[in-house]
C-alpha positions, 0 to 999 in steps of 0.5 A: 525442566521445571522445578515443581517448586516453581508451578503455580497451584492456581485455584482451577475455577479462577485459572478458567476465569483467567483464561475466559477474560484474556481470551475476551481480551484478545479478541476485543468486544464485538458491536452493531454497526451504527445506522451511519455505518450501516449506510455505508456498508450497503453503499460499499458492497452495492458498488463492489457487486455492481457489474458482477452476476452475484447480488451483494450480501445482505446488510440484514444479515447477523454477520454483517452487522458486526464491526470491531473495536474501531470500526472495521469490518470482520465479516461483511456477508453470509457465511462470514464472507469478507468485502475485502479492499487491498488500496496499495500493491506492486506486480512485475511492471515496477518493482514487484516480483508478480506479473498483474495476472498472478497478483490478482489471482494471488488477491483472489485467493487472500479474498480481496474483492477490490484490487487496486494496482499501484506501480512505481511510475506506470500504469503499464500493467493496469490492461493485464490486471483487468483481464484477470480480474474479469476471470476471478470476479474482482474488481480493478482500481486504476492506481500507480505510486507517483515518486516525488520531491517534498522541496520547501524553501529550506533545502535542508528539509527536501526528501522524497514523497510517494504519491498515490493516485487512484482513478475510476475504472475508466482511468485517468482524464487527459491520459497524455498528461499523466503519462508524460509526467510519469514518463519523464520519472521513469527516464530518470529512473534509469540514469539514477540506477546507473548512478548507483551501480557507478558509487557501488562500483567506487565502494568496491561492491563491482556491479554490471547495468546488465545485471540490474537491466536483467533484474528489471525486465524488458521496458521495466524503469529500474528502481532501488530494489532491482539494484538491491536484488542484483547485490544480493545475487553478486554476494555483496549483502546477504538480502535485500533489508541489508542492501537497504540499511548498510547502502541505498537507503534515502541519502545512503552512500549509494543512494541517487536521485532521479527526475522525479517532480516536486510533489505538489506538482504531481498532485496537481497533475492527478487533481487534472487527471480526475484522480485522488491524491493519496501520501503513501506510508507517511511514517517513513517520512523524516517530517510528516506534519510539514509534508503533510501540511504543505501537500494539503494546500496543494489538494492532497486528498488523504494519506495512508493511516492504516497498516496489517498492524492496526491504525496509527493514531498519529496519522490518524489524527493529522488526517483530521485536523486536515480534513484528509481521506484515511486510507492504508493497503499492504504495499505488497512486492511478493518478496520471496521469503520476506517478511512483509504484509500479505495481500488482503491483510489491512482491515478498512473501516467501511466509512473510510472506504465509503468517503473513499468510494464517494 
């Protein structure tokens, strides 16, 4: 209970002047889009509408002539409908806990228009993901997270690097030399998960492959998360965060490598392959300007800058001194009663998705 000795006696009229300003403050002040951005909005939503029977919102329309403070767009149509772009997403075929058809219906009901599905090491369920997204009216980018090794000179310095690879709706040139690189990554992922149970063994957390095998599913490379996973349901961590923190996070007690190839390497595969070369969550990393250095003189093409958060000034600005793409997704897994970002939830700049789309 509050002593009324401590309530404010505030002049109304000012209380509501108050309120009327920090509302305003919150919600952020509202522009026209500059005829650049204008461009490319018709540029992005023509694209997005292409193959689809419905025609594209109109760029006359008041409701899609209005971005926010930096630059994204709220509402891209009539009637306040979004062009929503969800650029980083997981399903059964890695680590995710969603099969591709029920990922694209859980986007479709988050309002992404474009889906693009990006699994550790495989592009096994991009056939599936396409198939639902005829259903529901969105339109599929071929992608997959590429796991890689930042090695300079200095081997003090080495850690892993995820690469992102986009691709057209037809998907990846020469298709046989992506594949044999991800492969081999994939073959690798099996040792290393083998690797890790036998150290949690060592430190007396008893685990079985076919425990971790089952997790995974049938044809799926295991990764980290399945080790986790099954380490929460043998009652050795109460959930998957501390699994991570306490033992397989990077250079962890149970932590393995696997096979996985230098990072400029497979950026050079993607760059054959007709693909973009995206660094993935680049705030993880223990030296992003040096990776991110050296991967520019291998032909990255951008790295990820935006989050559900906002954008990271930081990477931001790398991105622009090194003349990179900015992008950003949610890097949603479907984690059950986990706290991560939703399907849909990062909010692109149109001109980031038309140097994108270009």
């Amino acid at each position: 209970m509050v002593d009324d000795a401590f309530v404010s006696k505030e002049n109304p009229k000012k209380a509501k002047d108050k309120k009327k300003k920090n509302k305003k403050k919150r919600g952020g002040t509202k522009k026209k889009m500059t005829a650049e951005q204008t461009l490319a909005f018709k540029a992005v939503t023509e694209w997005v509408y292409l193959d689809q029977q419905s025609s594209p919102p109109s760029v006359s329309s008041a409701s899609a002539r209005v971005v926010d403070d930096f630059g994204v767009q709220k509402t891209m149509g009539r009637g306040g409908e979004k062009v929503v772009f969800e650029l980083h997403s997981h399903s059964k075929c890695s680590d995710g806990f969603l099969s591709p058809s029920k990922l694209v219906e859980r986007a479709h009901g988050n309002g992404v228009k474009v889906l693009a599905l990006t699994d550790h090491d495989t592009m096994a369920g991009i056939p599936e993901a396409m198939e639902a997204a005829r259903r529901f009216g969105i339109k599929i980018i071929p992608g997959v997270e590429i796991s890689t090794i930042y090695s300079p000179r200095n081997t003090e310095a080495e850690e892993p690097v995820h690469i992102l690879a986009y691709y057209s709706c037809c998907g990846p040139a020469k298709f046989e030399e992506l594949e044999n690189l991800l492969a081999n990554i994939r073959d690798g992922r099996y040792l290393r998960a083998k690797d890790m149970i036998l150290k949690l063994n060592k430190l007396n957390l008893p685990l079985k492959w076919e425990h971790v095998a089952r997790i995974a599913g049938k044809g799926v490379a295991p990764g980290r998360v399945h080790v986790a996973r099954a380490m929460v349901e043998a009652g050795h961590v109460e959930n998957l965060k501390q699994a991570f923190a306490k033992y397989l996070y990077d250079g962890g007690p149970a932590y393995s490598t696997g096979s996985e190839p230098l990072a400029e390497e497979a950026i050079q595969v993607i760059c054959e392959t007709g693909g973009l070369a995206v660094l993935a969550h680049p705030w993880a990393l223990k030296n992003p300007v040096a990776v991110i250095r050296w991967l520019k003189d291998a032909g990255l093409h951008g790295l990820e800058v935006y989050r559900s958060d906002g954008k990271l000034a930081v990477y931001s600005d790398l991105a622009d001194a090194y003349g990179l793409l900015k992008l950003g997704g949610s890097d949603f897994h479907g984690r059950v009663g986990n706290s991560e970002s939703e399907l849909g939830s990062v909010n692109l700049p149109v001109l980031a998705l038309h140097d994108f789309l270009k």
